[in-house]
N, C-alpha and C positions, 0 to 999 in steps of 0.2 A: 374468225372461227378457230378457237384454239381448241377447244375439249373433242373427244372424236365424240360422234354419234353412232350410237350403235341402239337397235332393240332392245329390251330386258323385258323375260320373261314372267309374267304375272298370271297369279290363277284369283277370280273371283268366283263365290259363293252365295248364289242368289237366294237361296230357298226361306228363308228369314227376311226379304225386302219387301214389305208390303208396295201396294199398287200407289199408295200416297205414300212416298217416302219423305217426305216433309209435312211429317203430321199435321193433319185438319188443314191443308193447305192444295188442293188441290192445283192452282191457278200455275204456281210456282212451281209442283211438282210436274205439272207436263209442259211447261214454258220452257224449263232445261229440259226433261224428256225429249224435247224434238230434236237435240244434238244427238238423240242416239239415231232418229229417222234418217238423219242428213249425212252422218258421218260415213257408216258402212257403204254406202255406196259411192259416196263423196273420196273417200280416203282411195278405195281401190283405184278409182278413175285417176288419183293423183300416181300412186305407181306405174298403172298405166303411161302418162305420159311422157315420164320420166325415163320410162326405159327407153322410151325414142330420143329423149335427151342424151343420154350417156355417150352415144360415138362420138357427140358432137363438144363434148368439154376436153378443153385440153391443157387444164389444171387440174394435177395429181389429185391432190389435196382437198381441192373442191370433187375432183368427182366421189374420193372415200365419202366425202360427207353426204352426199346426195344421195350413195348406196345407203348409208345408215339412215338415211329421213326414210326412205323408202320401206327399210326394215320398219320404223318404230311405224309407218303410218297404215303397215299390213297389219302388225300388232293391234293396234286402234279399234282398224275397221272390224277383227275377229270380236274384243271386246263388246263394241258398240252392238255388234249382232246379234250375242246370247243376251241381251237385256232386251232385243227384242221379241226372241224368245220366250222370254221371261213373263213381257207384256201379255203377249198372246196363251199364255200358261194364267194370267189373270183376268181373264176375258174382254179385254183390249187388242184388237185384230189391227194393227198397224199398214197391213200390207197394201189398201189403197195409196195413201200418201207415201209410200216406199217407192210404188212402183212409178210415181210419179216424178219422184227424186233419179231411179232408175235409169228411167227414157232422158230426164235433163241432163243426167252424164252419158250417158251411153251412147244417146241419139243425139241430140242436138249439140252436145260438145265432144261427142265421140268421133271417131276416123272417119274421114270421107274419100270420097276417091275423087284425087286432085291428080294436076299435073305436077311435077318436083317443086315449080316457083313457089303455088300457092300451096303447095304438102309444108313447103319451110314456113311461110308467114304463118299458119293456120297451128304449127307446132310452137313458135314466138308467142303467138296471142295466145295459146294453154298456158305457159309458163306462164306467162304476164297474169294469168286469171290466180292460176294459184298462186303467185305472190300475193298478190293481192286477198285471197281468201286468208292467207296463212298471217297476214296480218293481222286478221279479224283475229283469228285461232290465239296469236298468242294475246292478244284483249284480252280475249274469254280467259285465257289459259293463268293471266294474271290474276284477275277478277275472281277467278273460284279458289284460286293460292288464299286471297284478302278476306274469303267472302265467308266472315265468322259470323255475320246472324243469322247463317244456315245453322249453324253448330249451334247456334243460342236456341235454334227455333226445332231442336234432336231433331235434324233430316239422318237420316238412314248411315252410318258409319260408312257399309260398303261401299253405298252409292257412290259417298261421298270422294273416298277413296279413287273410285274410278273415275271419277272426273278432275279431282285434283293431279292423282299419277298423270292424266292425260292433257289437263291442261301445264303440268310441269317440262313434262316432255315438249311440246309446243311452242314453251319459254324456252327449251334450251336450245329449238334447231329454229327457233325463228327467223336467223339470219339464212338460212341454206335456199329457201327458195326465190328468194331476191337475189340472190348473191348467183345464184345458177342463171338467171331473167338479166343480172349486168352483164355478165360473163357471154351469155348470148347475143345478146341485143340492148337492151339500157334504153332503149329507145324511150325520152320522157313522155309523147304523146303517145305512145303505147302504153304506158304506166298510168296516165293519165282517163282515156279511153277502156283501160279495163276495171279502173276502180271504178270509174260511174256506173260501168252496169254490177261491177261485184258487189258494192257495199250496196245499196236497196236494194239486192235482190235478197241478200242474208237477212237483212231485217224483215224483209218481206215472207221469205219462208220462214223463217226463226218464229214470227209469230203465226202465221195460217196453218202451222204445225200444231203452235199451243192449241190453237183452237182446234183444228180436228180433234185431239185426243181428249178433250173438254167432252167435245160434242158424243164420241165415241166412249167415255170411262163409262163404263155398266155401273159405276158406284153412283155418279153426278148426272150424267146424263139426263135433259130434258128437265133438270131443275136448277142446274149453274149454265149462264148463258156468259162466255168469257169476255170480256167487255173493259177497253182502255181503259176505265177509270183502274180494275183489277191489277195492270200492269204497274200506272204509275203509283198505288198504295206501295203494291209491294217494294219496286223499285226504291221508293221513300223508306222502307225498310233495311232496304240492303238485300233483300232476298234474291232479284233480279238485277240485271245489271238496269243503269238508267238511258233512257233512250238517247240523252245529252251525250251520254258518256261513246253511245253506238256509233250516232252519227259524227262526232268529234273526231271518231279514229280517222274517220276520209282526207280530214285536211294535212294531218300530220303524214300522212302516208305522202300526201302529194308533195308536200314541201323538196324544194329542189333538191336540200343538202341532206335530207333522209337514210335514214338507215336502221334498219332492225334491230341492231345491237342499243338504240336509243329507247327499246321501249322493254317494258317488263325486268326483272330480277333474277338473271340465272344463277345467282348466289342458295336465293329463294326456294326457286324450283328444284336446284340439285340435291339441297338438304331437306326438300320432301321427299324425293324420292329414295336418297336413303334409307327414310324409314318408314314408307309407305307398307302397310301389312301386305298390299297384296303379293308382293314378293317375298315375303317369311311364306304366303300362303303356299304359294308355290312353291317355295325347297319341303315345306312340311309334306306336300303332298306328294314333289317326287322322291323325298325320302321313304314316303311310305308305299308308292306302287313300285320302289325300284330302280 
C-alpha cells in the first residue's frame, strides 16, 4: 500500500440522464443500475464496520489507509444515492429492493448483542465478508475502466463517469480491506467460508436487481421480460460483464498466495481519475457558490 487514500470530492449533474442511459438498451442499463440499489447501503454498512475495526489495528500505516477507504466509501454511498433519486424523479420507485438491501445490512449482518468472545468472531467474519465483496468491487471496478462498447454503444457521459470515478477508486484501495482482514485474523478458512456465501450472493442480487428494475421501468414494463439469454447477448458484446468472468473471480480470490495488489491496474484507475470531469464539476461549482 504505497499511494495514501483519501476521498476526493465530486459533484454530478443528473438532470440531462435519461432513464435508459445506454440508449435502446434497457437490459444493460439496469443490470449496472443495481450497483446504485446495492452500494448506498452496502457502502455505509462498510464504514460502519470499520469503525469497530480501527482500535483494534496496530499498524500506523494501515490504519491511515483504512480511514481513507472509509472516506472514499461514504463518498460512494452519497453518489450512489442521488441516482436513486434520480430514478424515482423518472418514475422508477427503487425503494422496495432498497429496503431489502437495507435489512441484509443492517439486520442480518448488522450489530447483535453478543458476549465479547462472539462480538470479536462476529466483527472477523464482517471483515472477512468485505474483503471479500471488495474483491468483487475492484472486478467491476476494472471492468468499467476496459468496458469501451458502452462508449461504442453512447451510454450517458455522466453515468458513465460515475462509475468509472467509482470503479477507479475501488482499483486503488483494493488492497486496504484484505490487508485490514490479515492484519486481524488471515484466518484461510475464514477467507474461504466467506467467499462462498459472498460471491453467489453478488451474482445473485446483481442480477434479481436487473430484474426488478425491468419489471418496474414505466418505459418497458410488462412488454420486456428480462431473460438469461438478455444477459449472455449483451455480455458477448461487452456491454456487461461475462458471467465466466464473475464466477472466475472466486477461485483467484481463494488461491493461497493471493493478494489484491494482483488484480486490476492502479496505474489505470489513477490516471482516470485525474481527469475524470466530475471533479472540474466540482471546483466549477464551488467556484461558483463560493
Amino acid at each position: 500500500m504505497s499511494n495514501k487514500i483519501a476521498p476526493r470530492r465530486v459533484r454530478f449533474s443528473w438532470e440531462d440522464t435519461p432513464l435508459h442511459w445506454v440508449p435502446g438498451d434497457p437490459f444493460t442499463t439496469h443490470l449496472i443500475n443495481t450497483l446504485h440499489l446495492l452500494l448506498p447501503a452496502g457502502e455505509r454498512w462498510f464504514v460502519h464496520v470499520f469503525k469497530q475495526a480501527l482500535p483494534h489495528i496496530t499498524d500506523p500505516l494501515l490504519k491511515e489507509q483504512v480511514k481513507g477507504f472509509m472516506g472514499q466509501e461514504g463518498t460512494h454511498a452519497v453518489a450512489h444515492q442521488r441516482v436513486l433519486e434520480h430514478l424515482r424523479e423518472q418514475g422508477l420507485d427503487p425503494t422496495p429492493f432498497v429496503e431489502n438491501v437495507e435489512w441484509l445490512f443492517e439486520r442480518l449482518l448488522g450489530d447483535h448483542t453478543l458476549p465479547p468472545s462472539a462480538r470479536r468472531f462476529w466483527l472477523l467474519e464482517r471483515v472477512a465478508i468485505i474483503a471479500a465483496i471488495e474483491h468483487y468491487t475492484a472486478v467491476l471496478g476494472q471492468w468499467i475502466l476496459d468496458a469501451e462498447p458502452l462508449d461504442d454503444a453512447g451510454a450517458d457521459a455522466v453515468m458513465m463517469d460515475l462509475l468509472r470515478w467509482h470503479g477507479a477508486e475501488e482499483v486503488e484501495h483494493r488492497s486496504v480491506a484484505f490487508d485490514l482482514f490479515t492484519h486481524l485474523d488471515g484466518s484461510y478458512a475464514r477467507r474461504v467460508r466467506t467467499m462462498a456465501g459472498t460471491g453467489p450472493a453478488m451474482i445473485y442480487l446483481i442480477m434479481n436487481g436487473g430484474r426488478f428494475l425491468m419489471e418496474h421501468d414505466p418505459i418497458v414494463r410488462g412488454r420486456i421480460a428480462p431473460k438469461w439469454s438478455h444477459f449472455f447477448y449483451r455480455a458477448g458484446q461487452g456491454r456487461v460483464p461475462t458471467l465466466r468472468s464473475l464466477v472466475l473471480a472466486m477461485p483467484r480470490y481463494l488461491r493461497p498466495g493471493f493478494h489484491p495488489s494482483q488484480e486490476g491496474d492502479v496505474r489505470q484507475a489513477l490516471a482516470y481519475i485525474a481527469v475524470s470531469p466530475a471533479h472540474r464539476e466540482f471546483e466549477s461549482y464551488r467556484r461558483a457558490n463560493g
